[in-house]
N, C-alpha and C positions, 0 to 999 in steps of 0.2 A: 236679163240674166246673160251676162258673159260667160265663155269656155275658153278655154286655154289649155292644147294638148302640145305636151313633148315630149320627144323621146329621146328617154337619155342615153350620153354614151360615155358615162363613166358611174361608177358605184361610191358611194360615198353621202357625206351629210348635207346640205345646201340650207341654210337660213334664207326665209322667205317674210317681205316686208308687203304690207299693202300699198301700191305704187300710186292711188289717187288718195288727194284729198277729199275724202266721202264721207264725211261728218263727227258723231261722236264717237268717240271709241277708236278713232283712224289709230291712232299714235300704237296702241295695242294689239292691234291687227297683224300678229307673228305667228310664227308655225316654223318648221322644222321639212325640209322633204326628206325622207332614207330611200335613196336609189342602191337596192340590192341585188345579186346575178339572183339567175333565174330559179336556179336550187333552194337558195337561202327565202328567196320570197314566199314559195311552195312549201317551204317547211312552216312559212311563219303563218300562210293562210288557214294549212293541216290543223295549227296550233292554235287557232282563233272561231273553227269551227263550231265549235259548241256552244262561243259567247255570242254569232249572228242574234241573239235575239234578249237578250240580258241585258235590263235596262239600263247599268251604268255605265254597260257596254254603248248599247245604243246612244248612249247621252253624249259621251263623249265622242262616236266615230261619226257623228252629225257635227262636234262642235258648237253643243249645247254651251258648254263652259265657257266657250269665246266670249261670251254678251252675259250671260247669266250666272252670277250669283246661286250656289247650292251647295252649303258646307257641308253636305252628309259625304259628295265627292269631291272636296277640295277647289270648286272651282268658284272664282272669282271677278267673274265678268263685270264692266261698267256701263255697257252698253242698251244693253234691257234690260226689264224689272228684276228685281228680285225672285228667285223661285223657294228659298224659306218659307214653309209655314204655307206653300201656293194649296196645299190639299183644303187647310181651313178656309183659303180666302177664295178660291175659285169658284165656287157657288155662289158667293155673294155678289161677281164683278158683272155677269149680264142675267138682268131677272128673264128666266123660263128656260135656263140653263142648266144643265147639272153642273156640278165639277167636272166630272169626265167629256160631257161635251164642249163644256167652255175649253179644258183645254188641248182636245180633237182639235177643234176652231180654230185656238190659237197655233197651234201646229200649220194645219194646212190652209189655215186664212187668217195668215196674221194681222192685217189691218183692220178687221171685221170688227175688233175693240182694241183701241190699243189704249192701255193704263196711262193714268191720268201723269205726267211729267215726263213722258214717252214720246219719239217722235215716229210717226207712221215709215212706211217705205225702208226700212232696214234689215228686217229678219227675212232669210229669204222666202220666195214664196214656192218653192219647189219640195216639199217635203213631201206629199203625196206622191209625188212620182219617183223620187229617192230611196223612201221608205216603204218595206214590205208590207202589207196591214197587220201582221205579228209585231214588226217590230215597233209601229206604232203604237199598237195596246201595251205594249210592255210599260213605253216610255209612259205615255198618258196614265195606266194604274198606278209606275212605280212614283208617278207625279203625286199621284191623290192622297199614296200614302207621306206623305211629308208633311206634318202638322208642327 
């Protein structure tokens, strides 16, 4: 795992591209940075407090959507499985697992199964340390429910 810290000295929009060739999905690998003064950002954290722990909150501020497929939030990823329908099929993908814990696992040990047409080594592996244990249960229930 790589870091990259800057600090900016102008406010405004910056398009961000993934600058290696690092496999499937590279070409999609976009984002957006908002460098805003210091007021505007404080208004905007004020404004976001209550979502810390709302799952499609949390889905998206991990960057779920980057890789994954989930049209109940618009998101359209190529990169890893599908998550439609992941509440039925989760149970079924490692026997003496529930769905919630398969996909705990898949969260914070994604290699431990990776789906069959998947290739290992790409989701990251920092989500335990990223994520609150709240906002983990959120993600993982608001997973289960998705049939």
């Amino acid at each position: 795992v790589s870091a990259l810290s800057i600090t900016p000295t102008e406010t405004g929009r910056f398009p961000i591209r993934c600058a290696e060739l690092c496999g499937a999905g590279h070409t999609v690998m976009t984002a957006e940075v908002v460098v805003e003064s210091s007021e505007d950002f404080q208004a905007w954290l004020t404004s976001r407090a209550g979502l810390a722990n709302e799952p499609t909150q949390v889905f998206a501020d991990f960057g779920c959507g980057g890789c994954h497929v989930l049209s109940v939030v618009g998101a359209a990823g190529v990169v890893g499985p599908s998550l439609d329908g992941i509440g039925t099929t989760a149970a079924t993908r490692v026997p003496g697992l529930s769905a919630g814990d398969y996909l705990e696992q898949s969260i914070l040990q994604p290699d431990a199964f990776i789906v069959p047409g998947f290739q290992p080594g790409l989701m990251p592996k920092n989500f335990g340390e990223r994520m609150t244990p709240e906002q983990l249960q959120s993600l993982v229930e608001f997973l289960e429910g998705q049939s």
